[in-house]
N, C-alpha and C positions, 0 to 999 in steps of 0.2 A: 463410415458416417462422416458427412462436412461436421466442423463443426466452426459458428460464428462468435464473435466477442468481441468486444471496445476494451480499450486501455485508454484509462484517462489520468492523469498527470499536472501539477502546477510547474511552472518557472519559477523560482526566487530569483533572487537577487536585484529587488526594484526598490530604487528608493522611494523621496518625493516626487512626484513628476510635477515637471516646469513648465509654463506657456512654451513653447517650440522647442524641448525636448523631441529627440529620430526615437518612435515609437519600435517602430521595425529594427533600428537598429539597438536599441534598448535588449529587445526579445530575441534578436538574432543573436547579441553577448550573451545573457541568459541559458539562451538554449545549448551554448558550446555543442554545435555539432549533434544534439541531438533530434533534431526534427528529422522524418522520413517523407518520401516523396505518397502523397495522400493525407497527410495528415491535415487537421486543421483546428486553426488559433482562436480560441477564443478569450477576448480582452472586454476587462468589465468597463463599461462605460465612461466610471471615472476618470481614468487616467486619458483618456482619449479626451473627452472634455479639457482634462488638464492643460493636456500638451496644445491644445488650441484657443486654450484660453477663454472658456467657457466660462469663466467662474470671476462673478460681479458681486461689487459690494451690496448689502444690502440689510439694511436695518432691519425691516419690514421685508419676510419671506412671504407675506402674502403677498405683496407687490408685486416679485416676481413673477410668480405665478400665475396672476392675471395678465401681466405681459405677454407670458408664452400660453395664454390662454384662446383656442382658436373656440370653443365652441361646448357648455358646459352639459355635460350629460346628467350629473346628480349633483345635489349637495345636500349634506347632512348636518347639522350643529350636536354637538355632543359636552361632555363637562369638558377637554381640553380644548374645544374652540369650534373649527368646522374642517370637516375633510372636503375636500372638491373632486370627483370624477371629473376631470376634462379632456378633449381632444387638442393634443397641441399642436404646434406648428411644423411639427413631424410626421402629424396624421396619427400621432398613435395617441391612443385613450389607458390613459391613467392618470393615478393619486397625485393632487398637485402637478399636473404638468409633467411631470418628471423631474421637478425644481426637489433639488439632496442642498442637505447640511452635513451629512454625515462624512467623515473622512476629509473634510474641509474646516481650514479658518475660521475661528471666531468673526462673525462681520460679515461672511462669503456665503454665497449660496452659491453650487455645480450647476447648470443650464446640461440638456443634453447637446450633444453634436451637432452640427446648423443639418448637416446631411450626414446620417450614417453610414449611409451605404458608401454615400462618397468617400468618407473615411475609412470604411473596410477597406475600397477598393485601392486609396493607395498605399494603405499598410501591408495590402496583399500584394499587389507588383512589385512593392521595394522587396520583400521578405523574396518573394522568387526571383528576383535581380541577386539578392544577395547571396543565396542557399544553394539556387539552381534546380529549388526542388517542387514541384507541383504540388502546391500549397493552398490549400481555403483559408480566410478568414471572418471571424463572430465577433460583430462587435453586441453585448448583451446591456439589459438592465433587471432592475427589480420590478415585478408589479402582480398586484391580486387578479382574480378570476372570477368572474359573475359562477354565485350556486357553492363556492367554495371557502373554505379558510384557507389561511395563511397566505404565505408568496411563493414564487418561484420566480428563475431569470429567463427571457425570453430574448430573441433575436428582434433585434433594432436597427441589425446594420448588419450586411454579408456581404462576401467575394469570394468568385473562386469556386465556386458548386452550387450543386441545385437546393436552395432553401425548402422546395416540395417535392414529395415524391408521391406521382400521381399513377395510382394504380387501377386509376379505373377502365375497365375494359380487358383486366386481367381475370384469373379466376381462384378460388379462394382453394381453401384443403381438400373440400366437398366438390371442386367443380365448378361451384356460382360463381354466376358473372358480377365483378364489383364494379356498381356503378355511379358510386357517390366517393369511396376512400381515396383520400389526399391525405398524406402525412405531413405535417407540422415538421419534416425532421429539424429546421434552424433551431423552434423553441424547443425543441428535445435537447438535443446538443446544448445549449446554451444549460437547459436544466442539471442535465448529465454533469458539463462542467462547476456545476454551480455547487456540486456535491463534495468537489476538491478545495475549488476556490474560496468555501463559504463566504460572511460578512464581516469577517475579526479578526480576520489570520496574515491578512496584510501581502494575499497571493491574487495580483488582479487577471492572471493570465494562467492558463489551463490549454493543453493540448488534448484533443481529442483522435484518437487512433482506431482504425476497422473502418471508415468510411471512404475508404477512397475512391469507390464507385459513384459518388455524387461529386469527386473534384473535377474539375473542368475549366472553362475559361472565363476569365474575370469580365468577359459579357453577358453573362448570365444576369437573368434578373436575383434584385436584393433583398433584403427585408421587406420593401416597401407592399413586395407580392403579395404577403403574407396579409393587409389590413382590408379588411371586408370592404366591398365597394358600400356608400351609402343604400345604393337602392337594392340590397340584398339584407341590409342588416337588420335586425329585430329585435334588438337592443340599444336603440339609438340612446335613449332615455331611460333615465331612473324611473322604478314605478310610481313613487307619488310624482313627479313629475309628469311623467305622460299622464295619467290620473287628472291635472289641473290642465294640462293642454286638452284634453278631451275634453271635457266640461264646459271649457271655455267655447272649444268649436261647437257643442253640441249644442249652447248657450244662442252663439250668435246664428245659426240655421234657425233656432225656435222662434229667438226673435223676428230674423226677416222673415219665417212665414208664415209670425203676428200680423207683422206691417202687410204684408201682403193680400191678409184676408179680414183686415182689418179691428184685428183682436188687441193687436198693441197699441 
């Protein structure tokens, strides 16, 4: 009998990360020699922001947010203020933008990564320049789930292997042909790691081990693969939201064809 398994694992040894902080080289100290050839990195969002300098003053973290605000899907007012569902300038949809105070300066608010994937990618070529070893990298964040509680961390940025593993046209235990299954494995992995790394422990980086049949070449598509095209999505919008864009369109058809038949 095969039998399969992941080994997952943090790096210490990180301190603060500084604007132009060698991330790679950071993780490559860390790691002393421990990475193996398939393995892959995954590094929480912050520090990557850090080392790029992502991270602006800002009195008002609302502001920010509407800055990196491309397009609001929900919003809600509650006793602590209002949460915002938006799309941001990353394309991905989440709480606030992705705009964190957490693990940051008083005064500062964390922006994510102008380009993830572009960030994976060159964390991924230094670390295999450096190692010599055929290597993935994840760069992850926090964010909720339509239908569910809590958080998990999801893939925002990769290099280095395949983000989806598309099995359709394969056949299941019984025989059936699958014609719809695509795995998520980024947001897996990213989750997986997220169970080492948690949000307290002050470990931004986790290795993930058993995957090495998805490492490959850092021209592989990246997270980006991962975000629903618009014209498939069916969750553009919060439901009182769409609820009032309905209305309103169902509003202006009745109206013109008032005017039209001379009712309005």
């Amino acid at each position: 009998m095969e039998l399969f398994g992941l080994k997952v694992f943090t790096l210490s040894g990180f301190g603060e990360i500084q604007a132009g902080d060698d991330l790679a080289g950071l993780i490559a100290e860390a790691a002393q020699s421990r990475l193996l050839d398939g393995d892959i990195v995954a590094i929480t969002s912050k520090i990557v922001s850090k080392a790029e300098g992502r991270v602006v003053a800002a009195v008002d973290r609302e502001q920010a947010i509407t800055d990196e605000t491309v397009r609001v899907v929900a919003s809600r007012a509650h006793p602590g203020g209002v949460t915002r569902i938006v799309e941001n300038r990353q394309g991905l949809v989440m709480a606030a933008a992705g705009v964190d105070t957490s693990n940051a300066p008083d005064g500062v608010v964390l922006l994510l990564p102008v380009d993830p994937d572009s960030s994976a990618r060159v964390i991924c070529a230094a670390l295999r320049e450096r190692t010599g070893l055929r290597l993935g990298v994840l760069v992850t964040d926090t964010a909720g789930r339509p239908w569910r509680e809590g958080q998990t961390d999801m893939a925002i940025g990769a290099a280095g292997f395949a983000v989806l593993d598309d099995l359709r046209g394969t056949a299941d235990t019984s025989g059936r042909r699958l014609d719809v299954t695509v795995a998520a494995v980024a947001d897996e992995i990213a989750a997986a790691a997220d169970l080492v790394k948690g949000k307290t422990s002050g470990n931004p980086v986790a290795v993930v081990r058993g995957l090495g049949r998805l490492v490959g070449d850092l021209a592989l598509p990246g997270a980006r693969a991962l975000q629903r095209p618009s014209d498939s999505d069916m969750f553009r919008l919060g439901t009182a939201e769409a609820s009032t864009e309905g209305y309103a369109e169902g509003y202006a058809v009745g109206y013109a064809a008032g005017l039209a038949d001379g009712r309005a």
